[in-house]
Chimera marker file (.cmm) of the C-alpha trace (Angstrom):
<marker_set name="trace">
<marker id="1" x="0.000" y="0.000" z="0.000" r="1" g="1" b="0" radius="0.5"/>
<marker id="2" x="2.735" y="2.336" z="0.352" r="1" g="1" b="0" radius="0.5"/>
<marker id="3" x="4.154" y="2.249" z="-2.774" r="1" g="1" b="0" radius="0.5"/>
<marker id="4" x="0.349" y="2.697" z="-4.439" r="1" g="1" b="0" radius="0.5"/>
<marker id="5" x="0.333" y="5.640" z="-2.469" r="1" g="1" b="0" radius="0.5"/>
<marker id="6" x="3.644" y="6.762" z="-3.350" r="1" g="1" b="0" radius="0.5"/>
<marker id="7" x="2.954" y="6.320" z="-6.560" r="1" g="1" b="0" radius="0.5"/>
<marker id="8" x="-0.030" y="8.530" z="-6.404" r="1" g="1" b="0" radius="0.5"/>
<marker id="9" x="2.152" y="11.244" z="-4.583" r="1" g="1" b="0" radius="0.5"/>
<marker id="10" x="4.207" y="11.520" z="-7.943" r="1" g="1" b="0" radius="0.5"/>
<marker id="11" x="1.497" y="11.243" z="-10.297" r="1" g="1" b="0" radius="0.5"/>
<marker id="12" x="0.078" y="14.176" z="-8.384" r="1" g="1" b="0" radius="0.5"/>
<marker id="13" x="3.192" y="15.988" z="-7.925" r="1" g="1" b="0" radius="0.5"/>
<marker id="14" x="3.760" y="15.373" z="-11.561" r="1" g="1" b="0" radius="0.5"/>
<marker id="15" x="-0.142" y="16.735" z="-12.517" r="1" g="1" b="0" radius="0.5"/>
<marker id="16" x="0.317" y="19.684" z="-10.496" r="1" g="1" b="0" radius="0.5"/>
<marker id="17" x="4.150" y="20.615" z="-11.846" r="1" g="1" b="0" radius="0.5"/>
<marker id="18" x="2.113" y="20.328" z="-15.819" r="1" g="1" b="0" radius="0.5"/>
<marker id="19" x="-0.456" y="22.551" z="-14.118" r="1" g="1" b="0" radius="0.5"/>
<marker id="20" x="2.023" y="25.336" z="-13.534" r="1" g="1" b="0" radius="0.5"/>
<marker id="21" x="3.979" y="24.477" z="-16.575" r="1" g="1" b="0" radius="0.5"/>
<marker id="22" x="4.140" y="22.460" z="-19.935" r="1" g="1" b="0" radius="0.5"/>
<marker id="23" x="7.302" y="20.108" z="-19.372" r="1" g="1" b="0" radius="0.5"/>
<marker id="24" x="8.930" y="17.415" z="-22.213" r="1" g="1" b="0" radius="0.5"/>
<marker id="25" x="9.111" y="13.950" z="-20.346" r="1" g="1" b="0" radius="0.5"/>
<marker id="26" x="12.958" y="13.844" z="-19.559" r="1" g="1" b="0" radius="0.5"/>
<marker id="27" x="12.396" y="17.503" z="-17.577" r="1" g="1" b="0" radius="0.5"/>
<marker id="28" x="9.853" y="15.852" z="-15.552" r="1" g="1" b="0" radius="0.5"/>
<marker id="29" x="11.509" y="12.991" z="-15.077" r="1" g="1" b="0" radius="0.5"/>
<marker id="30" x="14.562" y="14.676" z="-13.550" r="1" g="1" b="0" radius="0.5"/>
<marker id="31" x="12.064" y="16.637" z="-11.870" r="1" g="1" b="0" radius="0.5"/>
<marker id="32" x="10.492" y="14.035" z="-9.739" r="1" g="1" b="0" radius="0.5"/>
<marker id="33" x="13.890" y="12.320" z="-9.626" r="1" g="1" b="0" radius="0.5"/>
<marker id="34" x="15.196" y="15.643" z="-7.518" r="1" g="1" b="0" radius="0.5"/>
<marker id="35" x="12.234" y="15.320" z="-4.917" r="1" g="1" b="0" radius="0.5"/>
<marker id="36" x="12.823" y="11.854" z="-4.137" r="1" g="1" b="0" radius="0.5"/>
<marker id="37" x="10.472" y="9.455" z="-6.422" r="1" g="1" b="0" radius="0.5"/>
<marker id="38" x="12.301" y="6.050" z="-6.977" r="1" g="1" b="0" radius="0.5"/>
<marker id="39" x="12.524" y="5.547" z="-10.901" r="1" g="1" b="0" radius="0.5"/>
<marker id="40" x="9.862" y="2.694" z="-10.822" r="1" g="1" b="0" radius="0.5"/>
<marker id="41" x="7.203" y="5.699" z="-9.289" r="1" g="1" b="0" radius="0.5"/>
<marker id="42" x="8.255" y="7.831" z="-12.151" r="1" g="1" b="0" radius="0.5"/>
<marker id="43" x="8.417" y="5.483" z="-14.732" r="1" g="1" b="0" radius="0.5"/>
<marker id="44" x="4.749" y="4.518" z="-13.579" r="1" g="1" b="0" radius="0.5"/>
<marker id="45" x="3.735" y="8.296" z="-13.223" r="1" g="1" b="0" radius="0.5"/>
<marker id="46" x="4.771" y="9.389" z="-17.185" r="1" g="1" b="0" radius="0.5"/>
<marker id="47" x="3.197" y="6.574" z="-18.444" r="1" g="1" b="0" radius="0.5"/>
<marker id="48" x="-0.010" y="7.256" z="-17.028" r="1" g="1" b="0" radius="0.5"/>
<marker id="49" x="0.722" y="10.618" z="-17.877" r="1" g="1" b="0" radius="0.5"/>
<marker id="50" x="1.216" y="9.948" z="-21.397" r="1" g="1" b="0" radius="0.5"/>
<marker id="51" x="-1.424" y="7.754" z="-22.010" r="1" g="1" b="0" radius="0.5"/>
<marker id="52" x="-4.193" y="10.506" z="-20.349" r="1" g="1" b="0" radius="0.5"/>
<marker id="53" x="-2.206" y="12.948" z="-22.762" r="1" g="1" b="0" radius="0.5"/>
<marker id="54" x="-1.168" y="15.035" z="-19.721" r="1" g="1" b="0" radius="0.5"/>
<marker id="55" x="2.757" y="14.399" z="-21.298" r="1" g="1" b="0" radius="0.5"/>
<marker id="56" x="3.104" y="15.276" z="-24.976" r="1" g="1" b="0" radius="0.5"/>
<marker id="57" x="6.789" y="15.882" z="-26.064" r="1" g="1" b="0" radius="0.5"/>
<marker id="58" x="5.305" y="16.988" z="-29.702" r="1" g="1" b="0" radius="0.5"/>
<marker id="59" x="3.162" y="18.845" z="-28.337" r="1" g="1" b="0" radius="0.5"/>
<marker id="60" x="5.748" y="20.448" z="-26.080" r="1" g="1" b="0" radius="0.5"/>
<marker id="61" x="8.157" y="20.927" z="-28.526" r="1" g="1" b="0" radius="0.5"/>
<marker id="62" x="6.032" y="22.455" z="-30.956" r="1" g="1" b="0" radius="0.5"/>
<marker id="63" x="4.088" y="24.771" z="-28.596" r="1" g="1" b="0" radius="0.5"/>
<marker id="64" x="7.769" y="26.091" z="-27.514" r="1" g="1" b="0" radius="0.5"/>
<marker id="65" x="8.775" y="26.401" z="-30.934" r="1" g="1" b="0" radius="0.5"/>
<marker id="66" x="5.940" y="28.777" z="-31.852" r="1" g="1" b="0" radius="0.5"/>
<marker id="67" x="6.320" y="30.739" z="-28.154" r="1" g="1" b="0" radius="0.5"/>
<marker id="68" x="10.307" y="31.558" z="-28.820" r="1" g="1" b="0" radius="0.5"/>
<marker id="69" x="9.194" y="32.599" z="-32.479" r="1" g="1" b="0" radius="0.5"/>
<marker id="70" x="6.333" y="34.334" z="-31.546" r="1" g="1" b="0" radius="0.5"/>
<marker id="71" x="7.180" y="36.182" z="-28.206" r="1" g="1" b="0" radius="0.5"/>
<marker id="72" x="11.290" y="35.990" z="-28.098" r="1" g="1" b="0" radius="0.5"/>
<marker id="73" x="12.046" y="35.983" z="-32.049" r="1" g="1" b="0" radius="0.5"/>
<marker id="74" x="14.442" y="33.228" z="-31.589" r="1" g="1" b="0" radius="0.5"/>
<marker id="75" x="15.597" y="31.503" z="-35.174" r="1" g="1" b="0" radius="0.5"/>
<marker id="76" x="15.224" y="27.720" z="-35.528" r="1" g="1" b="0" radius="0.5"/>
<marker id="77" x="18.813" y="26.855" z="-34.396" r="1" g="1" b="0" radius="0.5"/>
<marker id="78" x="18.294" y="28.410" z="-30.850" r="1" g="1" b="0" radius="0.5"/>
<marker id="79" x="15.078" y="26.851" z="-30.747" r="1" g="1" b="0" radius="0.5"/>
<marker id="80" x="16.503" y="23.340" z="-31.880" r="1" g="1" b="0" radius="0.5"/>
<marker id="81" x="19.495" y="23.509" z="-28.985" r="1" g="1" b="0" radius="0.5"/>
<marker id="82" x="16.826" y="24.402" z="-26.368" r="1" g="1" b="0" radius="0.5"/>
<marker id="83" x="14.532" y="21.567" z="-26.738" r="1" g="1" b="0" radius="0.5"/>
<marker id="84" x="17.444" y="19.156" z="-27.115" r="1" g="1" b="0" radius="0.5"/>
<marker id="85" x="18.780" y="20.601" z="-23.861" r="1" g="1" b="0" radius="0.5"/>
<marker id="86" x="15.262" y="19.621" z="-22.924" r="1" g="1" b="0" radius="0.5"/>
<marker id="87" x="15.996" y="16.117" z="-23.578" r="1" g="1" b="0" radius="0.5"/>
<marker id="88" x="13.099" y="16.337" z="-26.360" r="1" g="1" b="0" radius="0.5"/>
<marker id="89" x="13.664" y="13.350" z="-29.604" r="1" g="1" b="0" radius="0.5"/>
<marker id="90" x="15.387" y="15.334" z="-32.308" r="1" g="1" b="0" radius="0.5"/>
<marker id="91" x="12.718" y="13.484" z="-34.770" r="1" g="1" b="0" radius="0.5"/>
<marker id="92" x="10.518" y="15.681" z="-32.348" r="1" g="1" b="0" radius="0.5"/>
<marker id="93" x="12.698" y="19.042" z="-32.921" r="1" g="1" b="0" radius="0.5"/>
<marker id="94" x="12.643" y="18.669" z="-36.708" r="1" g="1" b="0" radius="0.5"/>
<marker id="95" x="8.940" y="18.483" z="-36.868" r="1" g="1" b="0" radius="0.5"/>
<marker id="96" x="8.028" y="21.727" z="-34.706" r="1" g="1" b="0" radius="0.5"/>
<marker id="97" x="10.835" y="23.406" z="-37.097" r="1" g="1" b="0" radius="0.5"/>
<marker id="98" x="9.661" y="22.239" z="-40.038" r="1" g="1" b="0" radius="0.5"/>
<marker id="99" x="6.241" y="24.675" z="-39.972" r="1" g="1" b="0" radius="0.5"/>
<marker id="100" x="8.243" y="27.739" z="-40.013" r="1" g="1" b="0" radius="0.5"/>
<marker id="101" x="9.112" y="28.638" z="-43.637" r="1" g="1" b="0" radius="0.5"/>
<marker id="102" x="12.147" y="30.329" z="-44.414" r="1" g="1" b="0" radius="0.5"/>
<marker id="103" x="10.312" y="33.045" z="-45.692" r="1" g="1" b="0" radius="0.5"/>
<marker id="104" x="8.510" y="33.587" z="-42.329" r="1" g="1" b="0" radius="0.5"/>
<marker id="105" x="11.860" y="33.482" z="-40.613" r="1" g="1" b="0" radius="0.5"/>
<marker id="106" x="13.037" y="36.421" z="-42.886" r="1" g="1" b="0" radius="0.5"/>
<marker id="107" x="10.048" y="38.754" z="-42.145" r="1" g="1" b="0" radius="0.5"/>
<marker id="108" x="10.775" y="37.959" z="-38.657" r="1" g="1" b="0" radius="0.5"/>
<marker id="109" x="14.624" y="38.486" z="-38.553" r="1" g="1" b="0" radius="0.5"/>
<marker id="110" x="14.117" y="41.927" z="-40.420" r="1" g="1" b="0" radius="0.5"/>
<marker id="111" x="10.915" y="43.144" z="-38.058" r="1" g="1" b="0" radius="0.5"/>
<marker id="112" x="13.274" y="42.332" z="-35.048" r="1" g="1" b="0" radius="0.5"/>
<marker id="113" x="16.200" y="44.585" z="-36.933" r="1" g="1" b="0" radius="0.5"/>
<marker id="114" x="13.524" y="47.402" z="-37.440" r="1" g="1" b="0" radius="0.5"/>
<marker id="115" x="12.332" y="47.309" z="-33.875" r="1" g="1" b="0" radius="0.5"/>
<marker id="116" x="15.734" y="47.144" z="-32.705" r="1" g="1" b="0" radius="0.5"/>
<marker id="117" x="16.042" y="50.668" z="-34.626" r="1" g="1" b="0" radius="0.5"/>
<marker id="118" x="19.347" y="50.698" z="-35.504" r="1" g="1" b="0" radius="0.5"/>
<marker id="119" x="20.973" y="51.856" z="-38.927" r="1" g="1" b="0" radius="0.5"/>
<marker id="120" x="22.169" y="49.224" z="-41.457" r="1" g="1" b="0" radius="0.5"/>
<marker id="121" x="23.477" y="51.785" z="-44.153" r="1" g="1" b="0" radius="0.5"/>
<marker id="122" x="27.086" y="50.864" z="-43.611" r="1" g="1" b="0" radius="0.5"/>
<marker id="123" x="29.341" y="47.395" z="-43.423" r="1" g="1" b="0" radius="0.5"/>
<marker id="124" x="30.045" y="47.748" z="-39.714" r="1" g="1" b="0" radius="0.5"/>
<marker id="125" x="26.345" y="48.140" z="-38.837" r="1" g="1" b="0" radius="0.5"/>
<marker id="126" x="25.264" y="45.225" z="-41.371" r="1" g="1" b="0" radius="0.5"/>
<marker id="127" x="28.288" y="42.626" z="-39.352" r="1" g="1" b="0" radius="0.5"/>
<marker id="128" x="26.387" y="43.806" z="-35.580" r="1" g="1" b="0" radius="0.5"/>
<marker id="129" x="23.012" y="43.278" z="-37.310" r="1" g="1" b="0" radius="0.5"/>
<marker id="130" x="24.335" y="39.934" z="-38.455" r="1" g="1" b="0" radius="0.5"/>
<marker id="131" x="25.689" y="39.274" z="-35.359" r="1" g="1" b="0" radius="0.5"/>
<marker id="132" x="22.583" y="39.655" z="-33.460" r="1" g="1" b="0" radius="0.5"/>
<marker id="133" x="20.650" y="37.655" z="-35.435" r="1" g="1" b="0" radius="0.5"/>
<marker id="134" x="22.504" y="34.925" z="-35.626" r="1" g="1" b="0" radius="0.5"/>
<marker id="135" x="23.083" y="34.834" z="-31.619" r="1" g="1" b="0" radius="0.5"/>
<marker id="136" x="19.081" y="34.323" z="-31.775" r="1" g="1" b="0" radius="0.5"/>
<marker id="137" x="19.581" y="31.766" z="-33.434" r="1" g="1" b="0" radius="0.5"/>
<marker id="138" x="18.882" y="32.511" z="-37.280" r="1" g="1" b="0" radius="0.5"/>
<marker id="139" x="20.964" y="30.412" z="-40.009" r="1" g="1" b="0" radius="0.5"/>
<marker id="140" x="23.414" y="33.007" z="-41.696" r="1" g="1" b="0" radius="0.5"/>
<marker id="141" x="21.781" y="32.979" z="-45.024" r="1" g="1" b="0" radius="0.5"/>
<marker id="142" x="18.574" y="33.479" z="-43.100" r="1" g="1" b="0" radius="0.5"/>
<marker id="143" x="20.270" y="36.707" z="-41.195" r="1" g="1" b="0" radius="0.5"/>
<marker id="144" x="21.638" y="38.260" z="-44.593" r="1" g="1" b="0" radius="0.5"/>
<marker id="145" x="18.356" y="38.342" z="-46.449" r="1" g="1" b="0" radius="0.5"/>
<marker id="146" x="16.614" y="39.754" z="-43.350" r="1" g="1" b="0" radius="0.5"/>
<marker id="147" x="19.053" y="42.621" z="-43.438" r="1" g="1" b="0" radius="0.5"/>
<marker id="148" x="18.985" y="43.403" z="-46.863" r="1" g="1" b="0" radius="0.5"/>
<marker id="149" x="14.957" y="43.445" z="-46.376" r="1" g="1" b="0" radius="0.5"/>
<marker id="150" x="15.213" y="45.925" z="-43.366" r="1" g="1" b="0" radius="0.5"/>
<marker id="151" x="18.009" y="47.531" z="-45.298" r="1" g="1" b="0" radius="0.5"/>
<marker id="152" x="15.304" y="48.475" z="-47.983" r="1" g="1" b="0" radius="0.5"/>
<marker id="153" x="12.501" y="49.345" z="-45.861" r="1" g="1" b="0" radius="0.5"/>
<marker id="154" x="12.009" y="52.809" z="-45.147" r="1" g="1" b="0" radius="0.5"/>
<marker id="155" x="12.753" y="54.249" z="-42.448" r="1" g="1" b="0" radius="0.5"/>
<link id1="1" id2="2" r="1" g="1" b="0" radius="0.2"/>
<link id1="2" id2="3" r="1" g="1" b="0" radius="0.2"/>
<link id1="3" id2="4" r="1" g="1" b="0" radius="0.2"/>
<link id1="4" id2="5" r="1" g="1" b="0" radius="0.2"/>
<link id1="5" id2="6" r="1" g="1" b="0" radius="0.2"/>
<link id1="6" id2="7" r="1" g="1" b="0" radius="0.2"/>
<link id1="7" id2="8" r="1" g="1" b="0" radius="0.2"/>
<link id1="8" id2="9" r="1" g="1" b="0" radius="0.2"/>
<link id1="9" id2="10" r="1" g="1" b="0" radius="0.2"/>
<link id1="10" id2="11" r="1" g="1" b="0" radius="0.2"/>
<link id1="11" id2="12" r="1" g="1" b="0" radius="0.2"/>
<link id1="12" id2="13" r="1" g="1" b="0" radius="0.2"/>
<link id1="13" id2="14" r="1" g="1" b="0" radius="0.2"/>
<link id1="14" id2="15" r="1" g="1" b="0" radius="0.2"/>
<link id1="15" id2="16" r="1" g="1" b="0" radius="0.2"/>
<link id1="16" id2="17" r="1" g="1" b="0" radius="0.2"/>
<link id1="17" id2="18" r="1" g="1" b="0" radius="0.2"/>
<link id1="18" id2="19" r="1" g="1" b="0" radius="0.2"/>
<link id1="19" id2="20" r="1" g="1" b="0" radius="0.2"/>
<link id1="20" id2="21" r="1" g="1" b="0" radius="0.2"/>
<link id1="21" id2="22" r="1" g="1" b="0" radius="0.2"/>
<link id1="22" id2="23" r="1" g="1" b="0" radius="0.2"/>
<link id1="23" id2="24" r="1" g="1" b="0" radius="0.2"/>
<link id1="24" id2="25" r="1" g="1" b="0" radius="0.2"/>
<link id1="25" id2="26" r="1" g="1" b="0" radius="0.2"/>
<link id1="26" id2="27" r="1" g="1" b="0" radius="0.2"/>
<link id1="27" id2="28" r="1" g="1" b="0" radius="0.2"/>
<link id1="28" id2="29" r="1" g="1" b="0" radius="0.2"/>
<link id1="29" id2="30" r="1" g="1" b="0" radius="0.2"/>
<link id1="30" id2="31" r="1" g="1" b="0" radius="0.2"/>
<link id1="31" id2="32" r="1" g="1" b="0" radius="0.2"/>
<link id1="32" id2="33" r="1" g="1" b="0" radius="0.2"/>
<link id1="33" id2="34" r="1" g="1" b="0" radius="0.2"/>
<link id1="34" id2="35" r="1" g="1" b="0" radius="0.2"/>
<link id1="35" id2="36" r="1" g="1" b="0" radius="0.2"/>
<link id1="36" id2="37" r="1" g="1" b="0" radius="0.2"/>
<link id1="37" id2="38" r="1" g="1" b="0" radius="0.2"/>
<link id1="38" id2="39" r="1" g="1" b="0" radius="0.2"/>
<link id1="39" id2="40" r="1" g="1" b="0" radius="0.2"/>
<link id1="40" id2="41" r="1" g="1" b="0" radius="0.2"/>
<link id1="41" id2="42" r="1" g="1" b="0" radius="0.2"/>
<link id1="42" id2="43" r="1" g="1" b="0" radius="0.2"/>
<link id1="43" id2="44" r="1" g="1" b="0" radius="0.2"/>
<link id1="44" id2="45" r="1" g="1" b="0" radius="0.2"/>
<link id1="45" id2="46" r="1" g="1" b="0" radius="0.2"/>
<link id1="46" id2="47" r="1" g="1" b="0" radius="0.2"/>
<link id1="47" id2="48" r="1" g="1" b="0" radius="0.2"/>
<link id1="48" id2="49" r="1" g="1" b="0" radius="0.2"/>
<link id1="49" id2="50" r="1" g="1" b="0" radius="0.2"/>
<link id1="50" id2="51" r="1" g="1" b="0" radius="0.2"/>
<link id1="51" id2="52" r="1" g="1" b="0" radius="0.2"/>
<link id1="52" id2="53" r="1" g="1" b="0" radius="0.2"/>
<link id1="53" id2="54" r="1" g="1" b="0" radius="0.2"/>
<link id1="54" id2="55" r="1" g="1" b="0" radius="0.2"/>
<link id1="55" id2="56" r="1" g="1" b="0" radius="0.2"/>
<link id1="56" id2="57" r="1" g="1" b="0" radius="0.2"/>
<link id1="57" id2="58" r="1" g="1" b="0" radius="0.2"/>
<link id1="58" id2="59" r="1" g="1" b="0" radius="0.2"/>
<link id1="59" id2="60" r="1" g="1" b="0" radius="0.2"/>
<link id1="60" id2="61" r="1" g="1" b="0" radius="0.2"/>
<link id1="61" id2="62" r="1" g="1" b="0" radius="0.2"/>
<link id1="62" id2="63" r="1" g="1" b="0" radius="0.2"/>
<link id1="63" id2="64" r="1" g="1" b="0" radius="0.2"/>
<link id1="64" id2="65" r="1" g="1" b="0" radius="0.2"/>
<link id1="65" id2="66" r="1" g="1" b="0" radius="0.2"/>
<link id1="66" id2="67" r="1" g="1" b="0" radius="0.2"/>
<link id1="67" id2="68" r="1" g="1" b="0" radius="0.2"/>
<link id1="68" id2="69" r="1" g="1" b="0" radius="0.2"/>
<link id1="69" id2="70" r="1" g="1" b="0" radius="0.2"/>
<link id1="70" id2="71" r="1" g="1" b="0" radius="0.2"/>
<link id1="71" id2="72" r="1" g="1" b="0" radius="0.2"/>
<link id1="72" id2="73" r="1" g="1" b="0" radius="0.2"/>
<link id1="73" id2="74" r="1" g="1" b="0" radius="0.2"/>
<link id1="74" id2="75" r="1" g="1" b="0" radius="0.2"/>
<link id1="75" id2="76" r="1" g="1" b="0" radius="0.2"/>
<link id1="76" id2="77" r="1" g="1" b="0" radius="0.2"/>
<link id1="77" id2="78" r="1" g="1" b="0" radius="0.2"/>
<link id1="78" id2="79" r="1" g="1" b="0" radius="0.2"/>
<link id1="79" id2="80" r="1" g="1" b="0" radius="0.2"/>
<link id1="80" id2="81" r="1" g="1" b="0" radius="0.2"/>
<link id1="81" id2="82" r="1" g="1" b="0" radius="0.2"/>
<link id1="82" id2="83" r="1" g="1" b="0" radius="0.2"/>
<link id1="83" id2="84" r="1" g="1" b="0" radius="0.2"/>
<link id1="84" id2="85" r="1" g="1" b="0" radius="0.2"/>
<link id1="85" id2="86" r="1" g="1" b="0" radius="0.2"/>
<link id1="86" id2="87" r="1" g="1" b="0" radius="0.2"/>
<link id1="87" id2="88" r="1" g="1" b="0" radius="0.2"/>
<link id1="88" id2="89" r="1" g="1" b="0" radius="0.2"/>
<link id1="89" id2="90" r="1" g="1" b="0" radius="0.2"/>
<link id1="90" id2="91" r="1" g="1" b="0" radius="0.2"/>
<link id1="91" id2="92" r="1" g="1" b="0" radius="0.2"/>
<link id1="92" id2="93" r="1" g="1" b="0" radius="0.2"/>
<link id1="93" id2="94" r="1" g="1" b="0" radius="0.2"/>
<link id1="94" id2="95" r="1" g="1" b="0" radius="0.2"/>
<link id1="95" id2="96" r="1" g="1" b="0" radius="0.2"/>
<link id1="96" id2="97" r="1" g="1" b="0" radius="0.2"/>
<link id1="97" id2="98" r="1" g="1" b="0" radius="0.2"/>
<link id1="98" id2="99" r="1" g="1" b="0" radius="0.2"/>
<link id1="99" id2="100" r="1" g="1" b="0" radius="0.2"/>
<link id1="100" id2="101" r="1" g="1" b="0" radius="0.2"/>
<link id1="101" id2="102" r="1" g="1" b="0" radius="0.2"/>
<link id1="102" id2="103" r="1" g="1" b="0" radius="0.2"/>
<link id1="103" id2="104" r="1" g="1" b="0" radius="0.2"/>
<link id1="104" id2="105" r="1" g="1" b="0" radius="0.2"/>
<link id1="105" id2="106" r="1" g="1" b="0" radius="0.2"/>
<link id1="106" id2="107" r="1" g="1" b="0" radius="0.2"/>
<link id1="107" id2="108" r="1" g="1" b="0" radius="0.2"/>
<link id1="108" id2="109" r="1" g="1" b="0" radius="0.2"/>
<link id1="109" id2="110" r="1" g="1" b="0" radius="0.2"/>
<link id1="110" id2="111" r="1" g="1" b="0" radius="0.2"/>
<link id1="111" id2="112" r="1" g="1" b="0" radius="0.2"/>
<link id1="112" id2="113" r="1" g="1" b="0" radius="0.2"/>
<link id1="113" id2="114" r="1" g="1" b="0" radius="0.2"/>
<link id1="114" id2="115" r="1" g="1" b="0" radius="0.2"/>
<link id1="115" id2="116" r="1" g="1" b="0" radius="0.2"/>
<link id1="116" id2="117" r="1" g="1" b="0" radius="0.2"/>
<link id1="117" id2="118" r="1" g="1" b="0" radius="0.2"/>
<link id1="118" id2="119" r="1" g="1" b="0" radius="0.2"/>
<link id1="119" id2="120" r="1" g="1" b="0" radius="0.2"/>
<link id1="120" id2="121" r="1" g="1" b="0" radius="0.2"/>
<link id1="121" id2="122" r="1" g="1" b="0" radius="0.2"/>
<link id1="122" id2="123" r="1" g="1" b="0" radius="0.2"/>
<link id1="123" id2="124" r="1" g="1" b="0" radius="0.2"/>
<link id1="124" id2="125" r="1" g="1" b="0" radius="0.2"/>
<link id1="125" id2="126" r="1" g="1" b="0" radius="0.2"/>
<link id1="126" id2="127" r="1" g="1" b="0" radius="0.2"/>
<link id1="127" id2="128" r="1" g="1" b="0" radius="0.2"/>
<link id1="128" id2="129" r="1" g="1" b="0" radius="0.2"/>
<link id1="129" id2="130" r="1" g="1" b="0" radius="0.2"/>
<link id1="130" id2="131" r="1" g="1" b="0" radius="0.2"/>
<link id1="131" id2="132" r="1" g="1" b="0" radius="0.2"/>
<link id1="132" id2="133" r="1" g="1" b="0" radius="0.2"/>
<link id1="133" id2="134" r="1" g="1" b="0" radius="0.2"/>
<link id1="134" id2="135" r="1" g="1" b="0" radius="0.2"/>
<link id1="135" id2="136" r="1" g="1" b="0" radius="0.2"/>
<link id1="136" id2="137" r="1" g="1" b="0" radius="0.2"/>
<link id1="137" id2="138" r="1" g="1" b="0" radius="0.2"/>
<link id1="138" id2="139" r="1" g="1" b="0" radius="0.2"/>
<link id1="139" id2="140" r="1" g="1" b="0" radius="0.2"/>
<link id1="140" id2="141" r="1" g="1" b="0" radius="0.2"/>
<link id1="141" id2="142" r="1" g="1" b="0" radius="0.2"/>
<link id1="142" id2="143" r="1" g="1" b="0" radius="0.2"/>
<link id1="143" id2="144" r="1" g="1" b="0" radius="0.2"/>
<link id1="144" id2="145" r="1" g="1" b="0" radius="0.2"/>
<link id1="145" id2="146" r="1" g="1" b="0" radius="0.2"/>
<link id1="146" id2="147" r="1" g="1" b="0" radius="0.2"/>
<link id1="147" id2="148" r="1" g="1" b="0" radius="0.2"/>
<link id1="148" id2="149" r="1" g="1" b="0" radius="0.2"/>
<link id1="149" id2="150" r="1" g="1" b="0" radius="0.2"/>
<link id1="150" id2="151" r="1" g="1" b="0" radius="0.2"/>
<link id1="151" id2="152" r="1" g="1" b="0" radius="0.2"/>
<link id1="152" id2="153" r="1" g="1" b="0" radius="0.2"/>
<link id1="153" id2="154" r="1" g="1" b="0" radius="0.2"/>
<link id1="154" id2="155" r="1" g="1" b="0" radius="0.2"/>
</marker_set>
């Protein structure tokens, strides 16, 4: 009996951690493996989890994909390293990147350049601009069209 209730003390913990925020499986995991759960408990706990659909690494990883893009601007490769640092299937990472065309990262780079407000009329300013955006994670070729686009717009 006191491992059935045990066990019910992770699935709850683990509930009411999703609750208060999405999680891939290997983050709660090694969240319930840092307040004690033996590995059978959690084992137990994700699978029940995952069968209710409680635990949903695509979901997870493509809900986080479209958050960084949406609210952070971060370009696929930052995105990628996060939700492997996650512990989330790289099959898993590919498919939330795959919905974001590069076109859509372009308009994106180059809106972040214009809010950002700073001029691109000369090489030095182009490199920084280049530099930023790639630090976000946008692929180089991604980061050059973006700044010629923002380089055209007016100001």
């Amino acid at each position: 009996m006191v491992v059935a209730e045990r066990a019910l003390d992770a699935f709850e913990a683990a509930l009411a951690a999703l609750r208060r925020k999405e999680r891939a499986t290997a983050e709660l995991r090694a969240w319930l493996a840092t307040r004690g759960h033996a590995s059978e408990e959690i084992e137990a706990t994700i699978g029940r989890l995952m069968e209710s659909g409680e635990l949903d690494d695509e979901r997870f990883a493509r809900r986080y994909a479209e958050d960084k893009r949406e609210l952070r601007g971060w370009g696929g490769e930052r995105i990628r390293e996060a939700l492997a640092s996650r512990g989330v299937a790289p099959a898993l990472v590919e498919l939330a990147l795959e919905a974001d065309s590069q076109g859509a990262q372009v308009e994106r780079a180059s809106d972040l350049l214009a809010r950002r407000g700073r001029p691109l009329g000369a090489d030095a300013d182009r490199a920084r601009a280049l530099g930023y955006l790639t630090r976000r994670g946008y692929e180089y070729e991604v980061a050059y069209e973006a700044i010629r686009l923002a380089a055209r717009r007016p100001s």
